[in-house]
Residue frames as a rotation matrix with the C-alpha (Angstrom) as fourth column:
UNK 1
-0.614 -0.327 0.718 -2.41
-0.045 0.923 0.382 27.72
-0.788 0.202 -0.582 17.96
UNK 2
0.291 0.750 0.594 -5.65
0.651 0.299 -0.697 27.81
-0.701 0.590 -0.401 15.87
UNK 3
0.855 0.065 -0.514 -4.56
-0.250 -0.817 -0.520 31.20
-0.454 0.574 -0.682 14.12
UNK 4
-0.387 -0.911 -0.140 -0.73
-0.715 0.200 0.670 29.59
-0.583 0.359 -0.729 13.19
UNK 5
-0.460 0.270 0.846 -2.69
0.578 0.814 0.055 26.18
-0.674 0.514 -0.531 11.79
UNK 6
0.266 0.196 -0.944 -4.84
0.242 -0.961 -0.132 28.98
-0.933 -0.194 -0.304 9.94
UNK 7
0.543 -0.433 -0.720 -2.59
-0.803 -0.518 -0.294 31.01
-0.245 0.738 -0.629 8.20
UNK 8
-0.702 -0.707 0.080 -0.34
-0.370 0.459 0.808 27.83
-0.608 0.538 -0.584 7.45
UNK 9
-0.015 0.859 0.512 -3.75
0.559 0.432 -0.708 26.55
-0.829 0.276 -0.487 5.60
UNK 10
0.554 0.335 -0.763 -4.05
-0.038 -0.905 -0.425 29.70
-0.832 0.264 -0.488 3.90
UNK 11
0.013 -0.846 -0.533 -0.34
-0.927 -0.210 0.311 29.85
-0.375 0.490 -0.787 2.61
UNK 12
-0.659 -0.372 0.654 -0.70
0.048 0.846 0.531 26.45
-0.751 0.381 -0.540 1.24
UNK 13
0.195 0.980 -0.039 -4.26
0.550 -0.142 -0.823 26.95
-0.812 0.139 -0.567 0.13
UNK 14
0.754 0.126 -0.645 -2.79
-0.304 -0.803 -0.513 30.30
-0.582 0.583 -0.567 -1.94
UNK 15
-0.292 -0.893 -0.342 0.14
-0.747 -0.010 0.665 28.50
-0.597 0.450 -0.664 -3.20
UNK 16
-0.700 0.121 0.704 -1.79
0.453 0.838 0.306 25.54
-0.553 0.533 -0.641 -4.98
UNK 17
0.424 0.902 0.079 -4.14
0.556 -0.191 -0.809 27.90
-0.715 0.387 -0.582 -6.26
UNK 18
0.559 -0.234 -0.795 -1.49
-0.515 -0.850 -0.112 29.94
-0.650 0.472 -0.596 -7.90
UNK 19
-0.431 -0.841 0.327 0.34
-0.327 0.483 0.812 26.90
-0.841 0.243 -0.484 -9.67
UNK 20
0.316 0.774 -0.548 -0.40
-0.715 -0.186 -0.674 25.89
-0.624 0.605 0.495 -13.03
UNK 21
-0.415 -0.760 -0.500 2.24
-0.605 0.641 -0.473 23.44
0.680 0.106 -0.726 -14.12
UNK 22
-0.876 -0.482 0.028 1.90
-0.376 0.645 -0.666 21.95
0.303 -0.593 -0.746 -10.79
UNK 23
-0.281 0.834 0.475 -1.50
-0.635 0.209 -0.743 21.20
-0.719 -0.510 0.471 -10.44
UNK 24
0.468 0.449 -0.761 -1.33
-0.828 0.523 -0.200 19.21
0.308 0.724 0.617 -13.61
UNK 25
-0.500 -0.672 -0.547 1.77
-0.272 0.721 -0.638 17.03
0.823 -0.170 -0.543 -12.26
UNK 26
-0.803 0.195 0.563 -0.55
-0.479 0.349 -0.805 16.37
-0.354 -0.917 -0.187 -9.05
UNK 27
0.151 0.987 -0.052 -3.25
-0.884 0.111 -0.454 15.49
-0.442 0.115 0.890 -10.86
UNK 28
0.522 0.280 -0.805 -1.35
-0.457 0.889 0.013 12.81
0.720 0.361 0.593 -12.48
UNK 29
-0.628 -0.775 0.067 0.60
-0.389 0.238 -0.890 12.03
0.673 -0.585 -0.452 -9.51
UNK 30
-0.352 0.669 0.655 -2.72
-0.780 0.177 -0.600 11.31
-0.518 -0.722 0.460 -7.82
UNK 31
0.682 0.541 -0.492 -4.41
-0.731 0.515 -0.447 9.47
0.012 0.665 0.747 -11.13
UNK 32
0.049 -0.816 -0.576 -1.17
-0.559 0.456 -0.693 7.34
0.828 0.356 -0.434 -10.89
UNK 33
-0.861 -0.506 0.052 -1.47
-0.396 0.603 -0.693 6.25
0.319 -0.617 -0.719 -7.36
UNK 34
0.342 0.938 0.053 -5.50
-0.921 0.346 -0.179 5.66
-0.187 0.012 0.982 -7.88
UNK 35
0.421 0.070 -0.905 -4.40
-0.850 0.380 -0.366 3.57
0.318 0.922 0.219 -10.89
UNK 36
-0.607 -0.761 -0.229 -1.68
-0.396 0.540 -0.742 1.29
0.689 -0.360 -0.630 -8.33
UNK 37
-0.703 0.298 0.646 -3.77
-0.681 -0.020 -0.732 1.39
-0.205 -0.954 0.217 -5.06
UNK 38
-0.341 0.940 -0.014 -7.11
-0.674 -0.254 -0.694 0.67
-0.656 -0.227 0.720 -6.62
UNK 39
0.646 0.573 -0.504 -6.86
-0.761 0.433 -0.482 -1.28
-0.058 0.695 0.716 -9.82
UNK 40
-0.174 -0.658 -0.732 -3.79
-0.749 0.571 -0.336 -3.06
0.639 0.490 -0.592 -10.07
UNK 41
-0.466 0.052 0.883 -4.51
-0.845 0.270 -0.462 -4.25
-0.262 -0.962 -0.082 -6.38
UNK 42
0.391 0.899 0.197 -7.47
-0.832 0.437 -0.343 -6.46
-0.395 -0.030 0.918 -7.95
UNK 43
0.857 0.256 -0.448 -5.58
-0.480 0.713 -0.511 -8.22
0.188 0.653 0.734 -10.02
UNK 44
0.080 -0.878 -0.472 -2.29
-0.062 0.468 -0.881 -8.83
0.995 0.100 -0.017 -8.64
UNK 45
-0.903 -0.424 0.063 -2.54
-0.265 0.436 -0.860 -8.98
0.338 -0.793 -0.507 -5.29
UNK 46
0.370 0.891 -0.262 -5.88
-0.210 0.355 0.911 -11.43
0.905 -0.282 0.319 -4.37
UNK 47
0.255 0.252 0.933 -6.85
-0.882 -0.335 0.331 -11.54
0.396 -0.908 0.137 -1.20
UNK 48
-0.120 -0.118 -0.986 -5.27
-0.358 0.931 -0.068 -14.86
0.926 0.345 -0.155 0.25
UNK 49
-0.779 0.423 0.463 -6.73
-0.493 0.044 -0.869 -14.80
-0.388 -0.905 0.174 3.86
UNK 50
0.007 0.986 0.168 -10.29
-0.785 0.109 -0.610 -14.77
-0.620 -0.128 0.774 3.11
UNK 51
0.367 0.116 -0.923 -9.77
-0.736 0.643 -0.212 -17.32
0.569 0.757 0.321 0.19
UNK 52
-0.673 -0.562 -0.481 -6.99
-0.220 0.773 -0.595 -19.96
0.706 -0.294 -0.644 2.42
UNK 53
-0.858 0.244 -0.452 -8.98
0.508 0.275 -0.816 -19.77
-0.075 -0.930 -0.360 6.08
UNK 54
-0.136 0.746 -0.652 -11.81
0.908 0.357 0.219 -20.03
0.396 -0.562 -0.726 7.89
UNK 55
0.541 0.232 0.808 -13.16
-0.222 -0.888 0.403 -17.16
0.811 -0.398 -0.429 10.11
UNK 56
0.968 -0.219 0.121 -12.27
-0.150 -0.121 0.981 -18.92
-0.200 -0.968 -0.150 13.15
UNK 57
0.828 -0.551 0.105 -8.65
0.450 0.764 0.463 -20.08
-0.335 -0.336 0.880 11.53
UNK 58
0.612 -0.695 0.378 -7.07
-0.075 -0.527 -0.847 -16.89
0.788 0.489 -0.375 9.88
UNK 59
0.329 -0.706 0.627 -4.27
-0.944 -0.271 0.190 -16.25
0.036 -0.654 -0.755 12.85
UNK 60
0.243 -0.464 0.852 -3.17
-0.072 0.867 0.493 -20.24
-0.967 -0.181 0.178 12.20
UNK 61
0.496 -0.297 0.816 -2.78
0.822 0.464 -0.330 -19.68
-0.281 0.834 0.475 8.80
UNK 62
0.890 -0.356 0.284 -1.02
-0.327 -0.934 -0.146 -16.46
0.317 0.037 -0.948 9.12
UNK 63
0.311 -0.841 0.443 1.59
-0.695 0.117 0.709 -17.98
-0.648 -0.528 -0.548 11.77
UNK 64
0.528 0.018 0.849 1.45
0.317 0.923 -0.217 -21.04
-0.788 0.384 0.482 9.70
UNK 65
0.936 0.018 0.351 2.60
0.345 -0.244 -0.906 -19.27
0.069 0.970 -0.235 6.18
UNK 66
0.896 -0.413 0.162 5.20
-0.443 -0.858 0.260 -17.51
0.031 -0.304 -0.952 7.89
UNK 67
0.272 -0.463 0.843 6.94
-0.456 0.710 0.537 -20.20
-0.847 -0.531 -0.018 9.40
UNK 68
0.467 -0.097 0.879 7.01
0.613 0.752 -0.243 -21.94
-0.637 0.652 0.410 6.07
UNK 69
0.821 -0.231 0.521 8.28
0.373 -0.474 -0.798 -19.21
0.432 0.849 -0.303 4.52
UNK 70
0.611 -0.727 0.313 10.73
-0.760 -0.427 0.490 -18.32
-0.223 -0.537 -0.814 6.85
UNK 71
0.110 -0.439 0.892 12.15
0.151 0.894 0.422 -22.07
-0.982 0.088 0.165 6.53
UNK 72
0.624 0.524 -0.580 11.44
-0.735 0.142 -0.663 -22.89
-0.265 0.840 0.474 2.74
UNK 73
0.923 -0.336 -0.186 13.39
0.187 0.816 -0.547 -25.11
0.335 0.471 0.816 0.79
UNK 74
0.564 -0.787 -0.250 16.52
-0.070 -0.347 0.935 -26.42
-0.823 -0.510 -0.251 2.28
UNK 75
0.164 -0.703 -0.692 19.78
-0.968 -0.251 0.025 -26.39
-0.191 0.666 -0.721 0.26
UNK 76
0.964 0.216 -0.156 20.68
-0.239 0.960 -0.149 -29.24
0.118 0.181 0.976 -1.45
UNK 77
0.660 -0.654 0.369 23.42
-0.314 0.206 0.927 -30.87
-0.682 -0.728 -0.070 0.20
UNK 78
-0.006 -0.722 -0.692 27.02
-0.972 -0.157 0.173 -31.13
-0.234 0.674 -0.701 -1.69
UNK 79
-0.751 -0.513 0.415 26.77
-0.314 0.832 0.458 -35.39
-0.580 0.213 -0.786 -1.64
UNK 80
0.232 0.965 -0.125 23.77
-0.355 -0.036 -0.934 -35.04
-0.906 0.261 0.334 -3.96
């Protein structure tokens, strides 16, 4: 088992070392999902737990959001 995990190391190991092309396209394929993960995160998605609830009240305002959102606005009825 240890000597198959190994040599599949190895063979991966020698194939990224022999690529030249492809070690640039990972490199921005990585710098690209830093670039999502890490930065955009700050600014578009804000943390709206810690900011809406309490310590003791996050798991009511979780169920709570849901529920409204599961409902939202009803349709407006046709004798409007």
């Amino acid at each position: 088992m240890k000597n198959t995990v190994l040599s599949i190391w190895r063979f991966y190991v020698d194939g990224f070392r022999g690529m030249t092309l492809g070690r640039t396209l990972w490199f921005i394929i990585l710098l690209k999902l830093f670039i999502m993960f890490a930065i955009l995160r700050v600014f578009f998605f804000p943390n709206f737990l810690n900011s809406a609830a309490t310590d003791g009240d996050k798991e009511g305002y979780v169920s709570n959001e849901l529920i409204e959102r599961a409902i939202g606005d009803p349709p407006p009825s046709i004798s409007d």
